[in-house]
C-alpha positions as CSV (number, residue, x, y, z in Angstrom):
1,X,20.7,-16.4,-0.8
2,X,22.7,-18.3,2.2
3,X,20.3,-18.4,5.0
4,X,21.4,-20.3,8.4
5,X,18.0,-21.5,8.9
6,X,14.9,-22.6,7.3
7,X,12.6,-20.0,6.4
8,X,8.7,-20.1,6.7
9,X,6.8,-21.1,3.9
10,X,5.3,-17.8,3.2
11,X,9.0,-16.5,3.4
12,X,10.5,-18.6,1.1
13,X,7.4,-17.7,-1.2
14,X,8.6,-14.8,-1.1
15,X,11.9,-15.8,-1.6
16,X,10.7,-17.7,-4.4
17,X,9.1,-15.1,-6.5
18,X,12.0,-13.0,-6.1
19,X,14.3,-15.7,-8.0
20,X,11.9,-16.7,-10.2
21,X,11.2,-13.3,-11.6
22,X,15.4,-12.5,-12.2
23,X,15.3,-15.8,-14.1
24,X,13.1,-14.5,-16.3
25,X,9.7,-15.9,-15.4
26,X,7.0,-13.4,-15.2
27,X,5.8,-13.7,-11.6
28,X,5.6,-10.8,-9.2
29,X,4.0,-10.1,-6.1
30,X,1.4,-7.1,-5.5
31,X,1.1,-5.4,-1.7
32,X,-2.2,-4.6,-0.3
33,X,-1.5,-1.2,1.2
34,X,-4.1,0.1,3.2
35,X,-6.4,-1.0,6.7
36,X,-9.7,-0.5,5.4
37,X,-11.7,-3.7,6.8
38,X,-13.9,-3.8,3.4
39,X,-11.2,-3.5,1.1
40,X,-8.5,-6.3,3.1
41,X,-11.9,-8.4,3.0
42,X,-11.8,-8.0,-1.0
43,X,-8.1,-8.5,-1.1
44,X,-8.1,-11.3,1.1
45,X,-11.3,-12.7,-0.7
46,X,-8.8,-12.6,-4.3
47,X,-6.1,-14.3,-2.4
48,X,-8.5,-17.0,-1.5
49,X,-9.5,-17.5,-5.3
50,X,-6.6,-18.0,-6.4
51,X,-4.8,-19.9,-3.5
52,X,-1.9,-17.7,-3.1
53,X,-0.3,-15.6,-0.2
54,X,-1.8,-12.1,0.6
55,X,0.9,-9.4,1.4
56,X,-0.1,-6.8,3.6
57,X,1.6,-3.8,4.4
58,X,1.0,-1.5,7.1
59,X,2.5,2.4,6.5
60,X,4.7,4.0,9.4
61,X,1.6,7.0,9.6
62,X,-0.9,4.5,9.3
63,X,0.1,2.1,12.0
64,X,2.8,3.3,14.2
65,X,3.6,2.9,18.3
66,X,1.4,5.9,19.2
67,X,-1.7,4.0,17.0
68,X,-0.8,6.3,13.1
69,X,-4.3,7.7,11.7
70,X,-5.9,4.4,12.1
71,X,-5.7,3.6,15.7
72,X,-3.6,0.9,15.8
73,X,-0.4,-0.1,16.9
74,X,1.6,-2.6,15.0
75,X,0.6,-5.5,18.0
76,X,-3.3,-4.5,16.9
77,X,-2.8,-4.9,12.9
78,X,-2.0,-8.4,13.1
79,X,-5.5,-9.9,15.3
80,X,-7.1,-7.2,13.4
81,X,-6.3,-9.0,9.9
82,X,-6.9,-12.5,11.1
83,X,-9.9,-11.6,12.4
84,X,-11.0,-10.6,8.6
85,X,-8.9,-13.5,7.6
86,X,-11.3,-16.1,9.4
87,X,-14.3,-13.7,8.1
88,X,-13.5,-14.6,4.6
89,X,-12.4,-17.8,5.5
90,X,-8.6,-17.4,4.1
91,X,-5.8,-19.3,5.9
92,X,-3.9,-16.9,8.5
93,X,-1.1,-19.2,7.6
94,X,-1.2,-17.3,4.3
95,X,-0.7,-13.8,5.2
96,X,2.5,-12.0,5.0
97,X,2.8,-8.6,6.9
98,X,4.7,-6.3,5.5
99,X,6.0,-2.1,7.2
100,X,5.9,0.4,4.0
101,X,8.6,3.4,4.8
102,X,9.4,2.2,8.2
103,X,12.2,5.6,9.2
104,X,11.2,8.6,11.0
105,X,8.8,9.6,8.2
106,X,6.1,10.9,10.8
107,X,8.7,12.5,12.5
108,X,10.5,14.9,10.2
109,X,9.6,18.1,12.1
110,X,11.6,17.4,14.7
111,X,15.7,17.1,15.1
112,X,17.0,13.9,13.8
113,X,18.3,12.7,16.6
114,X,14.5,12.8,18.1
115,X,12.9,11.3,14.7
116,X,15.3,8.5,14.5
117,X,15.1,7.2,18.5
118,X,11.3,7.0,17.7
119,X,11.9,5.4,14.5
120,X,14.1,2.7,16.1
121,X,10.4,2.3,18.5
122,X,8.6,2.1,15.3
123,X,11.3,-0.9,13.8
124,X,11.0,-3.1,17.0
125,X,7.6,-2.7,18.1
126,X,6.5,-3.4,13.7
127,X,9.1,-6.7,14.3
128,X,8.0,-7.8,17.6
129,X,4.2,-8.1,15.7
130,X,5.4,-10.6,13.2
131,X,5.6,-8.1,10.6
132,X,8.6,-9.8,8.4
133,X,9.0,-7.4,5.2
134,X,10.6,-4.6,6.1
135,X,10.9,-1.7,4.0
136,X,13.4,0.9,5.6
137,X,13.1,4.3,4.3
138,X,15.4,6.9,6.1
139,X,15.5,9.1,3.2
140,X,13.7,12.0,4.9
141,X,15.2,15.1,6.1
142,X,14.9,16.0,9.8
143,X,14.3,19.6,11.0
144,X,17.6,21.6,10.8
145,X,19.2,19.2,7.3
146,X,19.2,19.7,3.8
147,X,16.1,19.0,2.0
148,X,18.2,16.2,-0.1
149,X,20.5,13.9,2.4
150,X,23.5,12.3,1.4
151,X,23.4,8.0,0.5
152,X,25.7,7.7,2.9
153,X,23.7,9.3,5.7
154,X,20.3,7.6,4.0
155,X,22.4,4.6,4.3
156,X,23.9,4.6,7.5
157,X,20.7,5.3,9.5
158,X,18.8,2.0,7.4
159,X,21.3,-0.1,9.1
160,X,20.9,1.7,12.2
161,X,17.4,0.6,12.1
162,X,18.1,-2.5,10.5
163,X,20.1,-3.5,13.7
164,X,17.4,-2.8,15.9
165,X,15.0,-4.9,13.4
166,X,17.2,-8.1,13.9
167,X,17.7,-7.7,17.1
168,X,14.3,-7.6,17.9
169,X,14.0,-11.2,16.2
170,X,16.5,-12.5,18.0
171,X,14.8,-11.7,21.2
172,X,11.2,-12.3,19.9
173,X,11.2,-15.3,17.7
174,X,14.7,-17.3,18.4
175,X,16.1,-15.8,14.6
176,X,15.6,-13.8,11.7
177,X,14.5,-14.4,8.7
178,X,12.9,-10.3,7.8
179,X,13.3,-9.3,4.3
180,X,14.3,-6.3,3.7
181,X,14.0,-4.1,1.0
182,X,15.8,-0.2,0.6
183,X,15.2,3.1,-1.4
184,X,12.6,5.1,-1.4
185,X,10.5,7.0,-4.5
186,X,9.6,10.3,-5.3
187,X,7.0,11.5,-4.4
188,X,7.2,10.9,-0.7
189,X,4.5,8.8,1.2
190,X,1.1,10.1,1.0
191,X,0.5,11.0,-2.7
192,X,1.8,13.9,-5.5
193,X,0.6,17.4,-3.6
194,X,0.6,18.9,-7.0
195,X,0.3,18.2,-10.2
196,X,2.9,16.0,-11.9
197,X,4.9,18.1,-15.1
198,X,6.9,15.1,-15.6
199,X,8.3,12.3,-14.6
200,X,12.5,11.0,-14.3
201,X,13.3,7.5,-14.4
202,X,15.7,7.1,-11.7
203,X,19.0,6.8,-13.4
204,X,21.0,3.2,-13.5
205,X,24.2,5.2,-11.4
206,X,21.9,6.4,-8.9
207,X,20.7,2.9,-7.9
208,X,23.9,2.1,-8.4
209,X,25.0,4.1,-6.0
210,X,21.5,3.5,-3.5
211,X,22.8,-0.4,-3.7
212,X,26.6,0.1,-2.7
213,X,25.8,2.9,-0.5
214,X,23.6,0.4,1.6
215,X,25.6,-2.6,1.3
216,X,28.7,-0.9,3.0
217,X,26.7,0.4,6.0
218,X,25.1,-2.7,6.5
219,X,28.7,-4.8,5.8
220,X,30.0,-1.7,8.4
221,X,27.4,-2.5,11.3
222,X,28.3,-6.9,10.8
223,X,24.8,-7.2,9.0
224,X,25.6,-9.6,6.7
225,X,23.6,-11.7,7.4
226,X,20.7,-9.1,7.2
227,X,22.3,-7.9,3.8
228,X,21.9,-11.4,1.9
229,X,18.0,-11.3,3.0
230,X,17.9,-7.4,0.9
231,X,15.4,-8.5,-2.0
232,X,13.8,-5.2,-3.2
233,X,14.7,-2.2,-4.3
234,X,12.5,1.2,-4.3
235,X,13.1,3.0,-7.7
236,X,11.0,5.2,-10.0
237,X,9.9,3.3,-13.1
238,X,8.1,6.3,-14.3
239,X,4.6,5.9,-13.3
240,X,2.6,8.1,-10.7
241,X,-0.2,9.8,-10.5
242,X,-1.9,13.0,-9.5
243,X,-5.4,14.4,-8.4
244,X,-6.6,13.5,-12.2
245,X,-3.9,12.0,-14.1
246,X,-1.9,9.1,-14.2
247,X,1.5,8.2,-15.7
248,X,1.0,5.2,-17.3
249,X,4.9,2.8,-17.7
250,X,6.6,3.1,-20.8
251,X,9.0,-0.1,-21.3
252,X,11.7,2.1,-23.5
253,X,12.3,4.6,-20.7
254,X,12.7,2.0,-17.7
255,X,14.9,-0.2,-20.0
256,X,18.4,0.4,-18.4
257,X,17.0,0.2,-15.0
258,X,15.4,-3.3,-16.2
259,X,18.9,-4.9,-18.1
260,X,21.2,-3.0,-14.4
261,X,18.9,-5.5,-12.1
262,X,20.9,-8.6,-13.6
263,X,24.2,-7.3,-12.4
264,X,22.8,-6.6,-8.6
265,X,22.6,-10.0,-6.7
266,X,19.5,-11.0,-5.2
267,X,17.3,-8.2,-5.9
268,X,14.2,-7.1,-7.7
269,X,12.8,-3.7,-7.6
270,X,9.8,-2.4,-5.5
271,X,7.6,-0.4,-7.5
272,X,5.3,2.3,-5.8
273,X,2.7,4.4,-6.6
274,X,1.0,1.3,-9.6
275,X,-2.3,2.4,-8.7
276,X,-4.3,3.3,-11.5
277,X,-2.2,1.6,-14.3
278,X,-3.6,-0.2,-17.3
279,X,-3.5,-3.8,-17.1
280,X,-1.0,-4.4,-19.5
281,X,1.3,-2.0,-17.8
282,X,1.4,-4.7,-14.7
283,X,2.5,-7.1,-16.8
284,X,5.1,-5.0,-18.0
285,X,6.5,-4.0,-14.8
286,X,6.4,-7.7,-13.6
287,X,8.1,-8.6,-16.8
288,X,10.7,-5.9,-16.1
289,X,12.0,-7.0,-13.0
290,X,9.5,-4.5,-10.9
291,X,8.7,-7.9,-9.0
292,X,6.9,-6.2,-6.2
293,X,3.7,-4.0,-7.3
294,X,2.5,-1.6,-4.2
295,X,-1.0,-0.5,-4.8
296,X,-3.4,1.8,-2.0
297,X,-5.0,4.4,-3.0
298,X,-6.9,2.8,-6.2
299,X,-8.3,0.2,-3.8
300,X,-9.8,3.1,-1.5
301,X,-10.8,4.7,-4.2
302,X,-12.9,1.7,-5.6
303,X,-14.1,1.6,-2.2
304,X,-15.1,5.5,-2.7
305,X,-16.6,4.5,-5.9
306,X,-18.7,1.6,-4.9
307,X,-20.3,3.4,-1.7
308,X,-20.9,6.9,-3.5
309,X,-23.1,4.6,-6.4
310,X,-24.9,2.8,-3.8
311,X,-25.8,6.3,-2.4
312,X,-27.2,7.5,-5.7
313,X,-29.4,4.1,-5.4
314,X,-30.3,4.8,-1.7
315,X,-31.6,8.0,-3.2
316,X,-33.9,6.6,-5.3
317,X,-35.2,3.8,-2.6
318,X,-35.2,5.5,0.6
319,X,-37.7,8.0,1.9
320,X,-35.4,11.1,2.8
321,X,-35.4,11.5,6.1
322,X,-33.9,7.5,6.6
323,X,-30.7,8.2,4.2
324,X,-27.7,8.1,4.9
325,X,-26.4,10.8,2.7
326,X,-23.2,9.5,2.9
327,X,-21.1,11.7,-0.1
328,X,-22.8,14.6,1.8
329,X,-21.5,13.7,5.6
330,X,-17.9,12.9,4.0
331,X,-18.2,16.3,2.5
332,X,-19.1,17.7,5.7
333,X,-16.4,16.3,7.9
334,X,-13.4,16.9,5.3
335,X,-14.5,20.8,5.4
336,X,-14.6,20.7,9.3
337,X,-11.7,18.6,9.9
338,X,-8.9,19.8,7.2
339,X,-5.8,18.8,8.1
340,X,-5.3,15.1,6.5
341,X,-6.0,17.2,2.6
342,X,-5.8,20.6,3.3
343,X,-1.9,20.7,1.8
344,X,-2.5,18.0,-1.2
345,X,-5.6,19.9,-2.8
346,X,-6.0,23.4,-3.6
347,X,-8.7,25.3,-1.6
348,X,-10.8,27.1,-4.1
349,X,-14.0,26.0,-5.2
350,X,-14.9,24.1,-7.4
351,X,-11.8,22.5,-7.5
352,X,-11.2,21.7,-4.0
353,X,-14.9,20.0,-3.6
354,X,-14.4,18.1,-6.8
355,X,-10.5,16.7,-5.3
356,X,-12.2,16.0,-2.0
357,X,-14.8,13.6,-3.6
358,X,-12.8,12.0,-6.6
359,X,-8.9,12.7,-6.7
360,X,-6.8,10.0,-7.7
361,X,-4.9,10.5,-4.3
362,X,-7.8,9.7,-2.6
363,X,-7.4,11.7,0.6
364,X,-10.6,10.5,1.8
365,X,-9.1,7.6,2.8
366,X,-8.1,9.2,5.9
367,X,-11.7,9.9,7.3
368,X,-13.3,6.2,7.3
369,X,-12.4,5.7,10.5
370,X,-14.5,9.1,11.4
371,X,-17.2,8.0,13.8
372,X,-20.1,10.3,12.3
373,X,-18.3,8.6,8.5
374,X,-18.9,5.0,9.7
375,X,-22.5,6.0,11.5
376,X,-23.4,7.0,7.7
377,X,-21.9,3.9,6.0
378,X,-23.3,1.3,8.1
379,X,-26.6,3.0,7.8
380,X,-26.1,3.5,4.3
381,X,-25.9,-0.6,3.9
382,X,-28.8,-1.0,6.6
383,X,-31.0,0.8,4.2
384,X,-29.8,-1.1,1.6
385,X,-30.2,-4.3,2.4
386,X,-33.6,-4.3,3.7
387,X,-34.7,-3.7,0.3
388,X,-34.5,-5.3,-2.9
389,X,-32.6,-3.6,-5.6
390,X,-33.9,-2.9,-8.6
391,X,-31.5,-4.6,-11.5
392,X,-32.0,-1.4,-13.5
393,X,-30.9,0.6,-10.7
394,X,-27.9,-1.5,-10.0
395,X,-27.2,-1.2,-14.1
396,X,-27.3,2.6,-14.3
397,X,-24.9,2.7,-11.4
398,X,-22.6,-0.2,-11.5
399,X,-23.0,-1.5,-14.4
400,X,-19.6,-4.4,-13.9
401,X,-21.6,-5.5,-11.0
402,X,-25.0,-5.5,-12.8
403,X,-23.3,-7.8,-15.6
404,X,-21.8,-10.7,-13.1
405,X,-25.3,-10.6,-11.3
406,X,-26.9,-11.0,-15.0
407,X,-24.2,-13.9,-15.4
408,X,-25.5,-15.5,-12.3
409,X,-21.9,-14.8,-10.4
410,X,-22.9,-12.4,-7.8
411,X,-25.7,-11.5,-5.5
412,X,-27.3,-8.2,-5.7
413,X,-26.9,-7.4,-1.9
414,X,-24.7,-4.3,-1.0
415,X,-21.5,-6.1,0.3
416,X,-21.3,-8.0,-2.4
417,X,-21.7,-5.5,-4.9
418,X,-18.9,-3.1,-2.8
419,X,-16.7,-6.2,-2.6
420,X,-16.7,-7.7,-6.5
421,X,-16.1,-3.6,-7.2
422,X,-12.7,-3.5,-5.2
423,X,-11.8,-7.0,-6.7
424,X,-11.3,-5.3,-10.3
425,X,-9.0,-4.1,-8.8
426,X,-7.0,-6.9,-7.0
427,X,-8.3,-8.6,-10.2
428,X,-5.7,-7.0,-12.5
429,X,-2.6,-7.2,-10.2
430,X,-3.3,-11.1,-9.7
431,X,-3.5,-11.3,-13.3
432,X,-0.1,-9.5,-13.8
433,X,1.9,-11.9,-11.2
């Protein structure tokens, strides 16, 4: 890529991975989606073992100017990472930020005119954070448009907001050096609502046509500049999941889009939605040119898996009036306080209770922050670490975790035991890239 300046090191890292994955080398990079201070601490502990960059990416509903579900504005992610960072102990040096669907995703009820002015917020205020991996995703319809916009229109408002992205640099930091990547996947943020019948490859002329279509607005706007520093795109490889399955990749039906990637200069694609794949699958995508593996809800979801065993341990420790019942408060609040699962999971019982708790999509996620949630969690490890646990306890629950500690690689305290759980996790996708 011609660049008039010298990138960062974590940059050209980037940079790096991107060319040495189209020349054939099997390296990749994985994204850490999600703002859960336990898991970043997991993730963040991985990137430590194995002395590489962490990529974190912040969503457009989770962080946005008016604080997203979490809280937080893009100026509050950053401190609120390095803070974790010099937790763990993992060079802030070392951490890329990245904005996942950056466009007027939140938005989409209202006109487009309305949606995109805040989106164009959302760009500058993610930029003027340090946040240098930029995916835009104007693919959403607005109130009033067709359900399915045009790639020119999908196009032309990217470069809108990759305008206001590089000028924001300008005026921030003296120059530019965002990467950018372009496309968007099916489902749309957020998870599958339903259950998947199938799933479409997306055809070699339709990212085709995503590529050019983007190219010529950004050439139209004088981005070239901005174009040359394009090193993703976001395409369907064929895997997903739903509330209880997942697609796992098949090599033969992304073949095409693998062979197409050769003939598009400087990219890679962005592959959503990995969570939950089989560790050979990652090695497959990586192999395949899907360079850059998101993953969110599966590390949640270990979270989710962790806490709920150490509840069933608490239960056998704890007198009952000191527990924290913590499946049960969850439960509680996700009945009183619908709205962030009510249109992903079907209502009827048992089936609604049982998505709550365990759905692949993980909607839970969404209620950590909850103040009577995180009452019940820190009380849940307060209970538990004034107590010894029982190895046969720890074995009948988490019975990875009870095999490290029997290897004399981890300490049976509850932290510790929550954190090596999430690291399978990160585990799999270091392995892959």
């Amino acid at each position: 890529m011609a660049l008039n300046h010298r990138l960062s090191k974590n940059m050209q890292h980037l940079l790096d991975i991107i060319a040495n994955n189209r020349a054939g080398k099997a390296q990749g990079i994985y994204a850490i989606c999600t703002a859960h201070p336990m898991v970043l601490e997991a993730a963040l502990q991985q990137g430590k073992q194995d002395g590489r960059p962490v990529l974190i990416e912040a969503t457009a509903n989770q962080v946005n100017q008016f604080g997203g579900y979490t809280g937080m504005q893009p100026a509050d992610f950053r401190p609120y990472i390095e803070k974790i960072a010099a937790e763990v102990g993992f060079p802030r040096k070392d951490i890329i930020l990245g904005g996942d669907h950056l466009g007027p995703v939140c938005w989409c009820d209202e006109p487009a005119e309305q949606a995109l002015a805040k989106a164009r917020d959302l760009i500058a205020a993610y930029v003027a954070a340090g946040f240098k991996k930029i995916h835009l995703d104007t693919s959403m319809a607005c109130a009033g448009e067709a359900d399915a916009l045009s790639d020119a229109t999908v196009a032309t408002r990217a470069a809108e907001l990759c305008a206001v992205a590089e000028h924001t640099a300008q005026e921030a930091f003296g120059e530019s050096e965002l990467l950018y990547v372009v496309g968007t996947e099916v489902p749309k943020p957020g998870g599958a609502r339903e259950a998947i019948e199938g799933l479409q490859v997306t055809p070699t002329a339709a990212a085709l046509q995503t590529v050019e279509a983007h190219k010529n607005a950004f050439l139209a706007r004088g981005l070239e500049s901005a174009w040359s520093r394009v090193i993703g795109l976001v395409v369907q490889p064929g895997v997903e999941f739903d509330h209880t399955a997942v697609y796992d990749y098949v090599p033969e039906a992304a073949a095409e889009l693998s062979v197409l990637i050769n003939d598009i200069p400087n990219l890679v694609y962005e592959a959503h939605s990995t969570d939950y794949q089989p560790a050979h699958a990652y090695a497959a995508l990586v192999r395949d040119h899907f360079a850059i593996l998101k993953v969110g809800p599966q590390l949640t979801h270990a979270l989710r898996e962790a806490l709920f065993a150490l509840s069933h341990i608490e239960q056998e420790l704890i007198a009952a009036e000191k527990r924290a019942n913590l499946p049960a408060v969850c439960e509680q609040v996700m009945v009183d306080e619908p709205q962030s699962w009510a249109r992903y999971y079907p209502a009827e019982e048992p089936q609604g209770r049982l998505y709550r708790r365990y759905s692949y999509s993980d909607r839970i996620r969404y209620y950590w922050n909850r103040p009577v949630i995180h009452n019940a969690l820190t009380r849940l490890l307060q209970n538990l670490s004034a107590v010894a646990l029982p190895l046969p306890l720890i074995s009948q629950y988490m019975p990875l975790q009870y095999k490290a500690i029997r290897a004399g690689l981890l300490d049976a305290n509850p932290r510790a035991l929550i954190r090596h759980h999430i690291m399978q996790v990160t585990a799999a996708y270091a392995a892959a890239c």
